[in-house]
C-alpha distance (Angstrom), angle and dihedral (degrees) to the residues before:
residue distance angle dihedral
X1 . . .
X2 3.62 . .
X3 3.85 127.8 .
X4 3.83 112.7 -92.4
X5 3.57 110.3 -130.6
X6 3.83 96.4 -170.5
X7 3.93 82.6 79.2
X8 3.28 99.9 52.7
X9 3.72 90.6 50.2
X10 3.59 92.4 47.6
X11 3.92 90.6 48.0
X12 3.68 83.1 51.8
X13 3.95 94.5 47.2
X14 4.20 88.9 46.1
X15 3.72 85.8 58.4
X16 3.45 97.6 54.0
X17 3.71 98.0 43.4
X18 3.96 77.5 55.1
X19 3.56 95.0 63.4
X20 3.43 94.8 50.3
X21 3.81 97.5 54.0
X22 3.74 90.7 38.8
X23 4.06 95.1 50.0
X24 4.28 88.0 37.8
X25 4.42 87.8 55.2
X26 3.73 87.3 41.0
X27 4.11 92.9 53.6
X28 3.86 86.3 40.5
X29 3.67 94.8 51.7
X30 3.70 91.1 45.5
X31 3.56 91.8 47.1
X32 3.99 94.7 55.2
X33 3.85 95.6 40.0
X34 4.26 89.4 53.1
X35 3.56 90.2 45.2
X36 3.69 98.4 39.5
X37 4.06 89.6 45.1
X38 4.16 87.4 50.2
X39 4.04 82.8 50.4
X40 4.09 82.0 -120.1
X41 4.05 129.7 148.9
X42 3.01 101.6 -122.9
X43 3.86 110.3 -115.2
X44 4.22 86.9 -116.9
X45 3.74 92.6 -174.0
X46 3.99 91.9 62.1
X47 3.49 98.2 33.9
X48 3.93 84.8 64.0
X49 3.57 88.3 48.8
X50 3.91 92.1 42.5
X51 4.13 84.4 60.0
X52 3.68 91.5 41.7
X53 4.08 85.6 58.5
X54 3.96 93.2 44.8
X55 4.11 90.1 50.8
X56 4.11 91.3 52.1
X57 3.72 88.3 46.8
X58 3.25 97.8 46.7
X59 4.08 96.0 45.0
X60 3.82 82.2 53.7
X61 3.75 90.8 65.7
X62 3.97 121.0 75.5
X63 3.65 113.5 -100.4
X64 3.57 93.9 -110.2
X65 3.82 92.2 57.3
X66 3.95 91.5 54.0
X67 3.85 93.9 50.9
X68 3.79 90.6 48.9
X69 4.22 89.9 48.5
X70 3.90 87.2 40.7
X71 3.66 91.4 61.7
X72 3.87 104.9 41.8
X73 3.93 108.5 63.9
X74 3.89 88.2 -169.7
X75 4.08 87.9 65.4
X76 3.87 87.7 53.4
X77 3.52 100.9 72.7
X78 3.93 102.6 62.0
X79 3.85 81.1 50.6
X80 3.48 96.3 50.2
X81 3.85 92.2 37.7
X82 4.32 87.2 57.2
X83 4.28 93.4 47.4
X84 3.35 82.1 41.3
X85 4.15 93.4 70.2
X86 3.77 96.2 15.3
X87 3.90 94.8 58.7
X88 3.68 89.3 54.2
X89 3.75 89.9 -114.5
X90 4.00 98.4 127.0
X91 4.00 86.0 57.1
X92 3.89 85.1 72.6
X93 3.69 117.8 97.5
X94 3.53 82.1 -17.6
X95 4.46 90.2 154.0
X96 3.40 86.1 48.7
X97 3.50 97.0 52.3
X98 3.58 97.0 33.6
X99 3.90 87.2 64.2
X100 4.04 89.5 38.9
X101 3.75 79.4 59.6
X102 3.39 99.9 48.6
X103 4.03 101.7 44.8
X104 3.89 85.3 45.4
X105 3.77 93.8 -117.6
X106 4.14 97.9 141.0
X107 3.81 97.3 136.9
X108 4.26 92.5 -106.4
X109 3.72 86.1 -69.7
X110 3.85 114.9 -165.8
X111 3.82 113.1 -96.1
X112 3.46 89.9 -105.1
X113 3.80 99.8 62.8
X114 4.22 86.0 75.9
X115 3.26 86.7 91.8
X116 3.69 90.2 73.0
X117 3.81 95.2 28.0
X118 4.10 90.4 53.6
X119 3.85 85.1 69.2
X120 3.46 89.7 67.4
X121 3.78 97.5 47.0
X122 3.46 99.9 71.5
């Protein structure tokens, strides 16, 4: 009996598909909390898109790189923060938010929510 490589492969592929649902329910859940927190819709049409954006990205990346990000929260963020703005998603309700911003009226997001809210900063 030899070792069947098709497993391992297909352990490996598992993994990876993983990532990808773990990082997209992350995003999601992000998404809703920062919205919800900013007492926002959220803009449902780019969100999909949004998650559409993170899956490319992340199928771009070598398996091994998305089971490593999967598994540290702290990486997500600068991810998250980059779909964020190249999704088109930060162009949503962006006055609103902008002045949100500004009065400091951001629903006591956690700390880690400025990387969305820095977008709106500048």
């Amino acid at each position: 009996m030899g070792l069947d490589m098709t497993d391992e492969g297909g352990q490996e592929q598992r993994e990876a598909s993983e990532a990808v649902q773990t990082l997209r329910q992350a995003f999601r859940h992000h998404l809703e909390t920062f919205y919800a927190r900013l007492q926002l819709a959220p803009p449902y049409h780019s969100v999909e898109k949004a998650l559409t954006h993170l899956t490319s990205t992340l199928m771009a990346m070598s398996p091994d790189e998305r089971t490593r990000l999967a598994g540290n929260p702290a990486r997500h963020w600068p991810l998250f923060g980059r779909i964020f703005v190249e999704s088109g998603l930060a162009q949503k309700h962006r006055g609103i938010i902008v002045g949100l911003v500004r009065d400091g009226r951001t629903g006591n997001l956690p700390p880690e929510y400025a990387t969305f809210l820095e977008v709106f900063r500048s």
